[in-house]
SERO-4910 file (N, C-alpha, C, O; in steps of 0.05 Angstrom, whole numbers):
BEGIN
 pado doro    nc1    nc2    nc3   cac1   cac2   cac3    cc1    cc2    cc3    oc1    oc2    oc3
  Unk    A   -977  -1389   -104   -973  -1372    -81   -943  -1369    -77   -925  -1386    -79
  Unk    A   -941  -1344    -70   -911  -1346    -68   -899  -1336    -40   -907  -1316    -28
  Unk    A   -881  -1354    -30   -866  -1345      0   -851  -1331     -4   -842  -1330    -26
  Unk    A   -842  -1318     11   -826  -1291     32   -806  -1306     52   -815  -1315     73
  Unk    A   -780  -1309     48   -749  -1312     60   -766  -1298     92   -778  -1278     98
  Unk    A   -760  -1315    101   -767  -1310    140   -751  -1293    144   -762  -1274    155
  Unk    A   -721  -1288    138   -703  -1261    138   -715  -1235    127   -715  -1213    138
  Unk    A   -729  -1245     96   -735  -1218     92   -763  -1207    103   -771  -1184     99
  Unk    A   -780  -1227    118   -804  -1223    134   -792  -1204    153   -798  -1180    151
  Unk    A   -778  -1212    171   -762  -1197    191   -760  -1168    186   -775  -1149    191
  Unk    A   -733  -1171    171   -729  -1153    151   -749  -1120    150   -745  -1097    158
  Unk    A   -773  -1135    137   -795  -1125    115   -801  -1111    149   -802  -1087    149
  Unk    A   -805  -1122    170   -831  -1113    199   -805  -1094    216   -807  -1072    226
  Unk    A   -789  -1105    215   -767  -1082    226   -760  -1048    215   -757  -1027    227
  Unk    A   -759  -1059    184   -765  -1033    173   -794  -1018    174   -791   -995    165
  Unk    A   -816  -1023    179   -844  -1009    179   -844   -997    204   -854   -975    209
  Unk    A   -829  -1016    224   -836  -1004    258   -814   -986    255   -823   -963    258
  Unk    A   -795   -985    251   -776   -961    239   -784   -935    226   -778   -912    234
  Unk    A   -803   -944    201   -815   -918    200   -834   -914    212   -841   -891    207
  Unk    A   -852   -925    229   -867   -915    238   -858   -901    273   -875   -892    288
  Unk    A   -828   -902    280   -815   -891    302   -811   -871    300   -795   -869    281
  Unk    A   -817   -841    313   -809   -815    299   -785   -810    310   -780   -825    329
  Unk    A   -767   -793    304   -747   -789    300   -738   -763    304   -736   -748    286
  Unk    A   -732   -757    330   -720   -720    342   -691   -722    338   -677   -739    350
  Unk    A   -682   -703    320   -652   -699    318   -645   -672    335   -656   -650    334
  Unk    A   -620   -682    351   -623   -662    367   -590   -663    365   -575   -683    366
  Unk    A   -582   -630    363   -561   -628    357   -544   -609    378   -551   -588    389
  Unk    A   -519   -622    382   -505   -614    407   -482   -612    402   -472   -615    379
  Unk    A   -461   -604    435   -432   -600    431   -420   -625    439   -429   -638    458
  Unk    A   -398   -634    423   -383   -666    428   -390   -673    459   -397   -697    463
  Unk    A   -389   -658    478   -377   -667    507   -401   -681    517   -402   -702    530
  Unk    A   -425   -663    508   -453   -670    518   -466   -696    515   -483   -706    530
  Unk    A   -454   -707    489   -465   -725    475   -447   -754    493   -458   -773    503
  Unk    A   -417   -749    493   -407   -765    492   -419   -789    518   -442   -787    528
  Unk    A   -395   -815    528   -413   -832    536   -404   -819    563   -416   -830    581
  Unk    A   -390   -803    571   -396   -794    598   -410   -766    607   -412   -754    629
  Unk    A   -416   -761    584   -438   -730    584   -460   -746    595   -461   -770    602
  Unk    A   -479   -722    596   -505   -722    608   -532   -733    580   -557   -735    581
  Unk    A   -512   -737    557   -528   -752    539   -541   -785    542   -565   -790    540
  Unk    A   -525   -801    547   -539   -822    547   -558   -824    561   -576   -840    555
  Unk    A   -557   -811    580   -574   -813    608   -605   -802    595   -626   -815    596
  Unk    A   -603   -777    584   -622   -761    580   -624   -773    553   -641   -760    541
  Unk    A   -618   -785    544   -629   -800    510   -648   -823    521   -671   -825    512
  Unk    A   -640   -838    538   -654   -857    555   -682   -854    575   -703   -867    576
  Unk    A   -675   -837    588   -694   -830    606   -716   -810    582   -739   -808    591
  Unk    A   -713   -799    564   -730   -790    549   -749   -797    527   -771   -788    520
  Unk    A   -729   -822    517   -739   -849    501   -763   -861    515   -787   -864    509
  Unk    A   -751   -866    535   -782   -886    553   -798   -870    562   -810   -880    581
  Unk    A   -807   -842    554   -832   -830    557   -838   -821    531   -856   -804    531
  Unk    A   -831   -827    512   -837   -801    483   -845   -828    453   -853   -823    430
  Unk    A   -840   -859    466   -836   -877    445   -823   -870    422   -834   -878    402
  Unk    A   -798   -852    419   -788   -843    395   -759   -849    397   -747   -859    416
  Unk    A   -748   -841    370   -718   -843    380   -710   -816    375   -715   -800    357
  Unk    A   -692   -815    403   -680   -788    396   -640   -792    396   -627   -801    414
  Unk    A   -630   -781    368   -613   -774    365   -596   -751    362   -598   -731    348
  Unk    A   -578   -759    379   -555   -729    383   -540   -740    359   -533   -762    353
  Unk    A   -538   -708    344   -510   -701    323   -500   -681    339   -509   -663    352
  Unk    A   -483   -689    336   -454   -674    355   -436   -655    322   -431   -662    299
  Unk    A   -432   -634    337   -421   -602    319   -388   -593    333   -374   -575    323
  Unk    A   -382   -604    350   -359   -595    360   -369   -583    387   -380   -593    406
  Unk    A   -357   -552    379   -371   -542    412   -387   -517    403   -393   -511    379
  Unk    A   -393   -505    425   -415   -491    415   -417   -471    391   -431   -475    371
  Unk    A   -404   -452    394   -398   -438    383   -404   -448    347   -417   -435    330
  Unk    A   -389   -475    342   -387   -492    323   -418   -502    314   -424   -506    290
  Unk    A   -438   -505    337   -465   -509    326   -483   -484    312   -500   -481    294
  Unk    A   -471   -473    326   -482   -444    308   -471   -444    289   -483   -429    274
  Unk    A   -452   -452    280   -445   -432    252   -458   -457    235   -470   -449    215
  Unk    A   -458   -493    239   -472   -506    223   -493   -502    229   -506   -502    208
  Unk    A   -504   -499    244   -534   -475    232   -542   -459    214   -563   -459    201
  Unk    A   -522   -441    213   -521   -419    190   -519   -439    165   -537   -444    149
  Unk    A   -490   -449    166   -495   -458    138   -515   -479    135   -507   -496    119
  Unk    A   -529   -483    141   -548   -508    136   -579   -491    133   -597   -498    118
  Unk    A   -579   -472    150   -599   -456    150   -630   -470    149   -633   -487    167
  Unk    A   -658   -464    130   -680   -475    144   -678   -502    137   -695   -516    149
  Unk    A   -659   -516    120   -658   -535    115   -652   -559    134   -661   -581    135
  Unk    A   -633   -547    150   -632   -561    175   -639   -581    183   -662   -575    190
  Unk    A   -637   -608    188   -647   -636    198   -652   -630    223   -673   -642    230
  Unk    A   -642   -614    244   -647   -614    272   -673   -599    283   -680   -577    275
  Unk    A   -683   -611    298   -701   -612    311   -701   -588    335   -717   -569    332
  Unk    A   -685   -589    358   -679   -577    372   -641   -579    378   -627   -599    377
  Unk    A   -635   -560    383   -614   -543    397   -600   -540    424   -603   -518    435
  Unk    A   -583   -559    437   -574   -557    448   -546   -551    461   -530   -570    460
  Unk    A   -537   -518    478   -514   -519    472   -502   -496    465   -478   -493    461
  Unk    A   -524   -476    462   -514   -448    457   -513   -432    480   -511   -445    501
  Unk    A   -513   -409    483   -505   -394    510   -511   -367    505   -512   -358    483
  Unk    A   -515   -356    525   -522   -323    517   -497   -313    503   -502   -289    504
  Unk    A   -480   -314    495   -464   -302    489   -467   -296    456   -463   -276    441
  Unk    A   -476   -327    452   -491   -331    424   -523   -322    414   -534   -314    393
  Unk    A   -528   -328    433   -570   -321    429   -571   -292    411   -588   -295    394
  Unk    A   -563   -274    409   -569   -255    397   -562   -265    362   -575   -260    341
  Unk    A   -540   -277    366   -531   -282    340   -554   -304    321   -566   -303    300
  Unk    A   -551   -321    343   -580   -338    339   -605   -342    332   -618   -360    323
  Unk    A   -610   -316    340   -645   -311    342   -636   -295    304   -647   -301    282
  Unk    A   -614   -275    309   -612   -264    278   -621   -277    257   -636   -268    239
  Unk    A   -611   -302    260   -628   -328    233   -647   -330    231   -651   -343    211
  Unk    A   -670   -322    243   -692   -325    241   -703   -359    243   -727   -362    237
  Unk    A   -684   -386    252   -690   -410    257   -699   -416    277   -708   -439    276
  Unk    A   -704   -404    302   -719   -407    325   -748   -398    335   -761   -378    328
  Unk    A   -752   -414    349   -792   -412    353   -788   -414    388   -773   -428    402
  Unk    A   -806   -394    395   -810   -396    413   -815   -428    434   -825   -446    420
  Unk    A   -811   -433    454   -795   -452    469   -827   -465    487   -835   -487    494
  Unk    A   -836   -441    488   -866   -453    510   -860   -457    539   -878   -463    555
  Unk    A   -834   -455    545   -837   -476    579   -847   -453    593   -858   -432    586
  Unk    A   -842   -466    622   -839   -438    646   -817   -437    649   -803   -455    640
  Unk    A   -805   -414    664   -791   -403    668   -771   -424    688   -782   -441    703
  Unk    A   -746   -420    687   -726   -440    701   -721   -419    724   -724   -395    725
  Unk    A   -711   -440    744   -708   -427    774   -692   -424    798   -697   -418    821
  Unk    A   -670   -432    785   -648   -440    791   -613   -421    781   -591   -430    785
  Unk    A   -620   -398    770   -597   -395    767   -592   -367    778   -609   -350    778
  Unk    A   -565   -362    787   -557   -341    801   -571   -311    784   -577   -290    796
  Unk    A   -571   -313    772   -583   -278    756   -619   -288    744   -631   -309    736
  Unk    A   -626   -260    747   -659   -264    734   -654   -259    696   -645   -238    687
  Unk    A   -662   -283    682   -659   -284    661   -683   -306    642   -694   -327    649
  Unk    A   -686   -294    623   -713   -293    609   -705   -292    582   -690   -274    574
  Unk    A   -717   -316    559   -718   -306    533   -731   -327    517   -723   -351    518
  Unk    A   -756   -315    497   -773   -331    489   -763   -356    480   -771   -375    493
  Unk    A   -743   -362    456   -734   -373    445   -714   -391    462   -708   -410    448
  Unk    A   -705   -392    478   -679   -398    487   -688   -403    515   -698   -387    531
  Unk    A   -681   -428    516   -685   -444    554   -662   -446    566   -643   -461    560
  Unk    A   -663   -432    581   -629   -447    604   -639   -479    612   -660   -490    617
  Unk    A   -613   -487    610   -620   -528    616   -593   -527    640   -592   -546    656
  Unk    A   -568   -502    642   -548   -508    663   -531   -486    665   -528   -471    645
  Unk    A   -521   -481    688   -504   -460    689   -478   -454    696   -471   -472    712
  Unk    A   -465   -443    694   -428   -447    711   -416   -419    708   -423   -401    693
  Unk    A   -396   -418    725   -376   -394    729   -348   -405    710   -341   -428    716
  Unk    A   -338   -398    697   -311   -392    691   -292   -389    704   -292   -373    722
  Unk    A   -275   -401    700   -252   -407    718   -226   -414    706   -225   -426    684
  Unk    A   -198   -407    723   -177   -426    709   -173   -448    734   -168   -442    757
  Unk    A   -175   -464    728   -162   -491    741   -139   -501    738   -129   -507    716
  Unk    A   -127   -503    767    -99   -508    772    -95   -527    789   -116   -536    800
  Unk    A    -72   -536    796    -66   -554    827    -67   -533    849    -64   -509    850
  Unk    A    -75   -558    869    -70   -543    894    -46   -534    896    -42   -512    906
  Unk    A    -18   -558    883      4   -555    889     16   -525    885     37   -517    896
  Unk    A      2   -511    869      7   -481    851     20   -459    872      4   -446    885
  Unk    A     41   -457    876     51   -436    898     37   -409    903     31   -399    925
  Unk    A     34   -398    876     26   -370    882      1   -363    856      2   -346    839
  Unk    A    -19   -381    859    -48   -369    842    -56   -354    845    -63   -345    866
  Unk    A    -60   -343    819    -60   -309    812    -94   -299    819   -113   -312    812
  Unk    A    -94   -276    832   -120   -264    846   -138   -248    828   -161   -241    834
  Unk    A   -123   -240    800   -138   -224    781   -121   -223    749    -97   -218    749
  Unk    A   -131   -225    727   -112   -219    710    -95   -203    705    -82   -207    685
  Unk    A    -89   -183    718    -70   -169    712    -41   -191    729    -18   -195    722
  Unk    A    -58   -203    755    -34   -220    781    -24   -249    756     -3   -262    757
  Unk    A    -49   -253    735    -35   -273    719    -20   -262    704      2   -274    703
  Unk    A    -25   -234    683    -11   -223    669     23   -229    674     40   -243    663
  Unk    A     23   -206    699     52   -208    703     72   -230    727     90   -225    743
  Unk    A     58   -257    718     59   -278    730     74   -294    703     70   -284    681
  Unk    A     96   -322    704    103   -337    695     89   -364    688     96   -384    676
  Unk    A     68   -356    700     46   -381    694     37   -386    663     30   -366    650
  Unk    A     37   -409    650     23   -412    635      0   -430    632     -5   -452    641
  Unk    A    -12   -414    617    -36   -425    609    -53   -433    587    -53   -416    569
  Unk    A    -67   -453    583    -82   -464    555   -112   -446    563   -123   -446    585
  Unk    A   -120   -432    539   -149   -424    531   -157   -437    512   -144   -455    501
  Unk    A   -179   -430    507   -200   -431    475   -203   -418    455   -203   -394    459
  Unk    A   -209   -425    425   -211   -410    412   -239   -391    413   -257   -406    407
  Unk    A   -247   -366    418   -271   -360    414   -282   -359    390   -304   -349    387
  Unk    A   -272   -367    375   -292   -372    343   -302   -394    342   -321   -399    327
  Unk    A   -290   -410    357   -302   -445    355   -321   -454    387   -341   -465    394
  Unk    A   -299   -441    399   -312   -459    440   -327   -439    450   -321   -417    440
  Unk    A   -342   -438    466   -372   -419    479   -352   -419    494   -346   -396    490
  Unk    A   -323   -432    519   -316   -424    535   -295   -398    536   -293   -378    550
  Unk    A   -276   -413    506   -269   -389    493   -276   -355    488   -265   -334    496
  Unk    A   -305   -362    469   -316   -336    483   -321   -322    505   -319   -298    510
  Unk    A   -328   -340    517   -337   -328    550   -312   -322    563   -315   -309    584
  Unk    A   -281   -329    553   -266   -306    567   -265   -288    561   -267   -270    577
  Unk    A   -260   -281    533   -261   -256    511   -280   -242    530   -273   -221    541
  Unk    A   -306   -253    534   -327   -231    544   -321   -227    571   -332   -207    582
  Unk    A   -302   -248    590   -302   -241    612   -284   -215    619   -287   -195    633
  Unk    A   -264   -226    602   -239   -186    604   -251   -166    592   -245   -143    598
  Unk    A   -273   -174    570   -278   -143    570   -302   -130    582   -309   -107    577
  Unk    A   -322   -152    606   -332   -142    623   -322   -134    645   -334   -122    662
  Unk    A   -299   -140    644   -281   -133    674   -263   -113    671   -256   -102    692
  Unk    A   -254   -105    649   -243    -88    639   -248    -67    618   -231    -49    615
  Unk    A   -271    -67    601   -280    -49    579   -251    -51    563   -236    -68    555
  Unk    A   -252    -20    564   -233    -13    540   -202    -24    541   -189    -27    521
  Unk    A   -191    -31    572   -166    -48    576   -164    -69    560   -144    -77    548
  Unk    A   -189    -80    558   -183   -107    551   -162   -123    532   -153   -146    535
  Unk    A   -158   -103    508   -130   -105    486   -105   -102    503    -83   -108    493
  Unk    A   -106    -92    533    -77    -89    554    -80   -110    559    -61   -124    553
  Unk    A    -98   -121    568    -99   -144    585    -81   -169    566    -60   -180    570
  Unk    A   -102   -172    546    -94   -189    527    -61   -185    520    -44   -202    525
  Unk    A    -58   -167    511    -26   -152    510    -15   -164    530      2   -175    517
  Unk    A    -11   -172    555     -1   -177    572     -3   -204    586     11   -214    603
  Unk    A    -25   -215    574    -23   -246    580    -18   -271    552    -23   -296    551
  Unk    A     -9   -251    532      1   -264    507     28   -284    518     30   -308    512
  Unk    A     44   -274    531     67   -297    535     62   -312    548     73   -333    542
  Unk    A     37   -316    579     30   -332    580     15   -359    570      9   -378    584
  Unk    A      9   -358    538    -20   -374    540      5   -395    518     20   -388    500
  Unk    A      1   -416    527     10   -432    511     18   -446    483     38   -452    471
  Unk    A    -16   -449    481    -37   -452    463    -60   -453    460    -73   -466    477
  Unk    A    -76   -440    437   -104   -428    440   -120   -464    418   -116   -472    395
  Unk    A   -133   -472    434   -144   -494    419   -175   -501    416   -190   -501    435
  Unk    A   -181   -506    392   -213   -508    384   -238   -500    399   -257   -484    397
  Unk    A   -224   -529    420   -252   -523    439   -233   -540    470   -211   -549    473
  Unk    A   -252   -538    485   -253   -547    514   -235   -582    527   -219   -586    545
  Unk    A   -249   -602    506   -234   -617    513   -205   -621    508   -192   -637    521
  Unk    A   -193   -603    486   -166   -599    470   -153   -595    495   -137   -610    504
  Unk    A   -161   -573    506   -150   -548    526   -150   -567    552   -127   -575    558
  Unk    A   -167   -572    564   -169   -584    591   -146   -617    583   -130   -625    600
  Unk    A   -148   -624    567   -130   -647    572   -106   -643    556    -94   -662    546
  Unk    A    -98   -624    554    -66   -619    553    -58   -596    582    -36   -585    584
  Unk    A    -79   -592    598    -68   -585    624    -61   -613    639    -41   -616    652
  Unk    A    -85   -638    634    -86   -656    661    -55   -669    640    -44   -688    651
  Unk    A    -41   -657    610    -19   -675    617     11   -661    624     35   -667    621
  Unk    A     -4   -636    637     21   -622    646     42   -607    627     66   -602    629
  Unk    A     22   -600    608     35   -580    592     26   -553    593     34   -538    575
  Unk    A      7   -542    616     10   -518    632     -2   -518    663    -11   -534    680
  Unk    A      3   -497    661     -5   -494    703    -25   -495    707    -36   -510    722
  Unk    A    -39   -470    684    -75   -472    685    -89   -472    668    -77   -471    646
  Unk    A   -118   -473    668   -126   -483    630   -156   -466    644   -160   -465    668
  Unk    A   -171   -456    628   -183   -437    628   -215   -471    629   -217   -493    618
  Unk    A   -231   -457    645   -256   -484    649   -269   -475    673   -272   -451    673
  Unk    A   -280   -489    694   -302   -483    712   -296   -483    731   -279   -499    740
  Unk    A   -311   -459    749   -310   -471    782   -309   -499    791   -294   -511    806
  Unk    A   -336   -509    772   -344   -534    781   -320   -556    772   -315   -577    784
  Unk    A   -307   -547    751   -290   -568    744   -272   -587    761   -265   -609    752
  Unk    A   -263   -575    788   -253   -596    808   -276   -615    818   -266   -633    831
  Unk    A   -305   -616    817   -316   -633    830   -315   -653    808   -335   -667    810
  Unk    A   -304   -659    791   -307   -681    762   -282   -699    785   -283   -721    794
  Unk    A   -259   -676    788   -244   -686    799   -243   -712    827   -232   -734    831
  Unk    A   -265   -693    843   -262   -699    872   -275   -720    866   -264   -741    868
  Unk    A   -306   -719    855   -327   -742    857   -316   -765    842   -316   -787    852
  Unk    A   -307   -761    820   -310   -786    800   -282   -793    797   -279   -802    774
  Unk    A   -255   -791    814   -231   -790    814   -221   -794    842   -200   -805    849
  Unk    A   -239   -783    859   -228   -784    889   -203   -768    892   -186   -773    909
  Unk    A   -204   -746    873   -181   -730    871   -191   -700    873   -207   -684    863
  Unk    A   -166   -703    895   -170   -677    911   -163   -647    900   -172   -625    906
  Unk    A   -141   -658    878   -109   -642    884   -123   -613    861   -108   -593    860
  Unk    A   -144   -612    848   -152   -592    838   -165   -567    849   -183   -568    866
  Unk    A   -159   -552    842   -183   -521    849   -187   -503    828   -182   -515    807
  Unk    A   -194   -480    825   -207   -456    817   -192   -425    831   -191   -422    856
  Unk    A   -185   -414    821   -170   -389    824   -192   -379    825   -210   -386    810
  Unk    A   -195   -357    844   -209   -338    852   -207   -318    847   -187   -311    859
  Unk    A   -215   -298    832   -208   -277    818   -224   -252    821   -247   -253    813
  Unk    A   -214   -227    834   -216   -213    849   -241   -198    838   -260   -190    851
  Unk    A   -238   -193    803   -256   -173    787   -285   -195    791   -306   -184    796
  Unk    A   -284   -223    789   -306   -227    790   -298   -248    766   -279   -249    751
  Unk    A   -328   -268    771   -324   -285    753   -353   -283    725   -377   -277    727
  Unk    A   -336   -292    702   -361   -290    675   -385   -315    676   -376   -338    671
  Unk    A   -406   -314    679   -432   -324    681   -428   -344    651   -421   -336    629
  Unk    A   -435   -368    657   -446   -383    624   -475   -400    640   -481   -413    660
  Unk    A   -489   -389    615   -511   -399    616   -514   -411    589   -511   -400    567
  Unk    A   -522   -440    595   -521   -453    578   -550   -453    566   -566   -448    583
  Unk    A   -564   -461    530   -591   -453    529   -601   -482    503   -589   -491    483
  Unk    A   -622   -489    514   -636   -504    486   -651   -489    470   -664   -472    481
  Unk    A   -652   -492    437   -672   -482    429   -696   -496    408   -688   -503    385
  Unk    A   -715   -498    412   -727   -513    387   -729   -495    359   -731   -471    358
  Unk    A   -727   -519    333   -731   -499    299   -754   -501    305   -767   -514    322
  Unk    A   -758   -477    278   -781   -463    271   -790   -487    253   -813   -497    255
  Unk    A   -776   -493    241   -773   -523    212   -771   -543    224   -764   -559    207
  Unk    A   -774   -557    249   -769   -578    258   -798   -590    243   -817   -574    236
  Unk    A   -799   -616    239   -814   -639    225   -835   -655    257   -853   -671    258
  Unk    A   -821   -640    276   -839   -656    306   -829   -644    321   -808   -648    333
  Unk    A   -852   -619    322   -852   -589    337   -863   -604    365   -855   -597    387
  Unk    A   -882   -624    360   -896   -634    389   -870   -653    412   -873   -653    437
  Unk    A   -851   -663    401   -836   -676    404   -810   -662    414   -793   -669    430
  Unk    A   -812   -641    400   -788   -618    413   -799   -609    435   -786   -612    456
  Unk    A   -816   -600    435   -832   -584    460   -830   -603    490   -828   -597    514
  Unk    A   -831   -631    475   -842   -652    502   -804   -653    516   -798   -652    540
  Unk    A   -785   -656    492   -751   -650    501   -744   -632    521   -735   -634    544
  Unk    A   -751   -611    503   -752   -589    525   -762   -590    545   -744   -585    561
  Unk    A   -783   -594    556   -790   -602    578   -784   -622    604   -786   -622    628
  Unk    A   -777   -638    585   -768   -656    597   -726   -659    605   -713   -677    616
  Unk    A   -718   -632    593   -691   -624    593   -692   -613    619   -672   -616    633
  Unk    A   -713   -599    630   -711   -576    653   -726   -591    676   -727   -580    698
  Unk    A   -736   -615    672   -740   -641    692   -726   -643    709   -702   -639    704
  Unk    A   -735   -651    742   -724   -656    757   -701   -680    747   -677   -677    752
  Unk    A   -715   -710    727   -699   -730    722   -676   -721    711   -654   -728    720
  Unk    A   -679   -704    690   -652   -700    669   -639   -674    679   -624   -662    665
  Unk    A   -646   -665    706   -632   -641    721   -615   -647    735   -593   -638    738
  Unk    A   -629   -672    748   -616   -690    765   -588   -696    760   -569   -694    776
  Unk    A   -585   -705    727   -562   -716    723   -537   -696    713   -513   -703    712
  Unk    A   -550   -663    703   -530   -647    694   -500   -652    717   -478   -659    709
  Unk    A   -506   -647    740   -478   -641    762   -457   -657    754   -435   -650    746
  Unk    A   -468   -680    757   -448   -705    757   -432   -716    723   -415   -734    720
  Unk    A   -440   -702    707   -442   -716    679   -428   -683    659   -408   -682    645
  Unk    A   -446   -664    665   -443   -645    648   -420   -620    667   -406   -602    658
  Unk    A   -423   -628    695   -402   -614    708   -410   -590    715   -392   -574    719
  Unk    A   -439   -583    718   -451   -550    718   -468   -557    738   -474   -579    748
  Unk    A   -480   -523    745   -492   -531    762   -522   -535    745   -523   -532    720
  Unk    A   -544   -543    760   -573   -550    738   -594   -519    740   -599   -500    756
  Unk    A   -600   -525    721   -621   -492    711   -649   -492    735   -660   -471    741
  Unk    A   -657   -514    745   -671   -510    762   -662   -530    791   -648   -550    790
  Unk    A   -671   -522    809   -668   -531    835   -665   -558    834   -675   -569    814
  Unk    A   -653   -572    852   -654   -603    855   -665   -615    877   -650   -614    896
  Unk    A   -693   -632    885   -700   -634    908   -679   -644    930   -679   -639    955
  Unk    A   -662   -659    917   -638   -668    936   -617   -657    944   -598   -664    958
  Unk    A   -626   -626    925   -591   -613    922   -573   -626    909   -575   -646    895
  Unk    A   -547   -609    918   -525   -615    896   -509   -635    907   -508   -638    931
  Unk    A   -491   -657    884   -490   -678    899   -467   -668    917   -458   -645    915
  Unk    A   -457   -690    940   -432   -684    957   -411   -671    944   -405   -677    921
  Unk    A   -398   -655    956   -363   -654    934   -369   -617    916   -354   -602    903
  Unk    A   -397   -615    925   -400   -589    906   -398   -569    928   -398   -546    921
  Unk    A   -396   -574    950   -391   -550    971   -367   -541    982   -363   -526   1001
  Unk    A   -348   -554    964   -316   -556    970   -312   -534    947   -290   -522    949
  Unk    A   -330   -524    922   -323   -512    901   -324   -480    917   -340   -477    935
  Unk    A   -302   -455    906   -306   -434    907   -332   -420    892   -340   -425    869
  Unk    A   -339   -409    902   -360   -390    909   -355   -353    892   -352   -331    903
  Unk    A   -356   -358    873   -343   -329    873   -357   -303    878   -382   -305    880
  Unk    A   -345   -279    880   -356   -262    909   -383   -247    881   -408   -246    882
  Unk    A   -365   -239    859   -384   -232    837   -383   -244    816   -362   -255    808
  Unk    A   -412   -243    799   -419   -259    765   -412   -227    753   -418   -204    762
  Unk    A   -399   -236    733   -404   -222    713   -422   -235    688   -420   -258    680
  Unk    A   -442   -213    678   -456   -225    655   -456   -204    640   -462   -183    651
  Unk    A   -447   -206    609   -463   -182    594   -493   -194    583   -495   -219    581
  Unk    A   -510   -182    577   -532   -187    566   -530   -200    545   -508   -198    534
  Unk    A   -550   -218    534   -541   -223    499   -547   -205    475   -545   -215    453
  Unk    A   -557   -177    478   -554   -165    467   -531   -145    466   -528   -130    447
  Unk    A   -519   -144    483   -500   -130    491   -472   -143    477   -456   -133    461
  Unk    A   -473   -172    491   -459   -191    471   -452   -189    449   -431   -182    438
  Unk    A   -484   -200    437   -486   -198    406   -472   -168    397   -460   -166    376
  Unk    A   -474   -152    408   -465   -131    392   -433   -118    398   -425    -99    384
  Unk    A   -419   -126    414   -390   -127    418   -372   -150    404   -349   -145    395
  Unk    A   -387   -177    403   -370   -202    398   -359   -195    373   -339   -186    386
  Unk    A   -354   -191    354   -338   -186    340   -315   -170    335   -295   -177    323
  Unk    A   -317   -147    347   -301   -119    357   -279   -141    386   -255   -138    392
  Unk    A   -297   -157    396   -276   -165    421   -261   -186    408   -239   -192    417
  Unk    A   -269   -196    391   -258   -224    382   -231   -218    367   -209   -227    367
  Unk    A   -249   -191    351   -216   -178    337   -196   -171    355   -172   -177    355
  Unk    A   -209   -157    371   -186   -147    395   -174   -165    415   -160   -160    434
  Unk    A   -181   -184    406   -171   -213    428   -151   -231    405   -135   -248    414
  Unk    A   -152   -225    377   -134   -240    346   -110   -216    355    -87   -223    359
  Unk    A   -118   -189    359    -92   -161    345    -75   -163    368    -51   -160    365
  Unk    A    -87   -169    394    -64   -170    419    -47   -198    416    -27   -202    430
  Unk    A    -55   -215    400    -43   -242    402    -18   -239    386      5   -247    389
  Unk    A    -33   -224    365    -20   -232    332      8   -213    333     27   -215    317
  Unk    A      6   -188    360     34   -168    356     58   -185    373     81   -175    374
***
């Protein structure tokens, strides 16, 4: 008879309950995942209802998960999708990698919006964020244009926030939009990847304002006790991001995505978007929003383009947002 090393007994039962643990890959933007995103929370609280493990691969930012999408195509390891935005969904659905989503309908966000494939999980306004200290914050882009202010953006080929300014000047402006840009070229500092690049070379004072959220001073107020931030108010109106999950068509645990999703648009894991992800949540909160969110501006109008509308400008704007930079 022959014995078995008590290590490799271990061993041998750790690996079986291993495979027998299923396994949701769920793929996201750095911020979401990280340990002060709204990931651990929602990896945890999702774990102890689903007996599975679910892991976030993190892509950069959004914009960035889509394109490893593309190249990865049906082959794909991921499960479900978190992280894209209407701005993208048209482009998205083009791949033909998305399956309808199953939930109900979310209820919580400022505009009536609907699409099989694609769940809103959070929402926010665009904004530049500055100090209070800021003498004279500019009321509209043209007041930043011909203003000395500078400012850090995003790249829109890589950051969803990025895009969403591109789309915000040329919802506010149509055909100006190459003036606009034309005219706030000496302002912008530097145009960087994605979101966290940009926001933390404002907090080190290497510009006035950095292109990010209404909500972005409550990160401030609540979890800093710091006041000294706000949101420029901007006369044309502010650009809508709606943020969206989506489950594959190829996912390996379609039952398992479905239960994510559901459990993404939960009061529990809604609960935690405000405080963690910095947005407001895709559906109502029985408690409301926490303290510190009623101090945020309000802006008077959303701008949204559709995602088909999107999808079919973003490239034409993107160019026209490279040719005003590049003269």
């Amino acid at each position: 008879m022959k014995t078995i090393p008590l290590s490799a007994a271990f061993a041998c039962v750790a690996s079986l309950a291993a495979a027998e643990t299923p396994v949701l890959d769920v793929y996201t933007y750095d911020s979401f995942a990280s340990e002060w995103g709204p990931g651990p929370a929602i990896e945890k609280g999702f774990e102890e209802s689903c007996a599975c493990d679910l892991r976030f691969v993190t892509a950069g930012d959004g914009a960035s998960l889509l394109a490893r999408l593309q190249l990865e195509g049906a082959t794909s390891a991921a499960d479900v999708v978190v992280g894209l935005d209407t701005n993208l969904n048209a482009q998205a659905a083009a791949t033909g990698l998305f399956a309808a989503h199953g939930q109900p309908a979310v209820t919580g966000l400022p505009t009536p919006y609907a699409d099989a494939n694609f769940l809103p999980f959070d929402w926010g306004w665009f904004a530049f964020v500055h100090n209070k200290s800021l003498a004279f914050p500019p009321k509209s882009f043209e007041d930043l244009a011909a203003s000395d202010l500078k400012i850090v953006i995003q790249d829109p080929r890589s950051s969803t926030p990025g895009l969403g300014l591109v789309m915000w000047v040329k919802a506010a402006y149509g055909d100006r939009a190459g003036e606009i840009w034309a005219g706030l070229k000496d302002n912008i500092v530097t145009v960087t990847p994605g979101w966290s690049e940009a926001y933390g070379l404002f907090l080190e004072g290497e510009a006035d304002m950095v292109l990010s959220y209404t909500t972005s001073p409550a990160y401030h107020l609540i979890a800093e006790s710091d006041d000294t931030k706000t949101a420029a108010a901007f006369d044309e109106g502010h650009y809508l991001q709606i943020e969206v999950a989506g489950k594959l068509a190829a996912s390996d645990q379609p039952v398992l995505a479905d239960a994510f999703l559901a459990y993404l648009t939960s009061e529990a894991a809604q609960s935690v978007i405000p405080t963690t992800n910095w947005m407001y949540p895709a559906n109502p909160l029985a408690a409301g929003l926490p303290q510190g969110f009623e101090t945020l501006i309000q802006p008077a109008k959303s701008l949204l383009l559709s995602q088909e509308e999107a999808g079919a400008m973003r490239d034409a704007a993107v160019a026209e947002w490279q040719a005003a930079l590049a003269q």
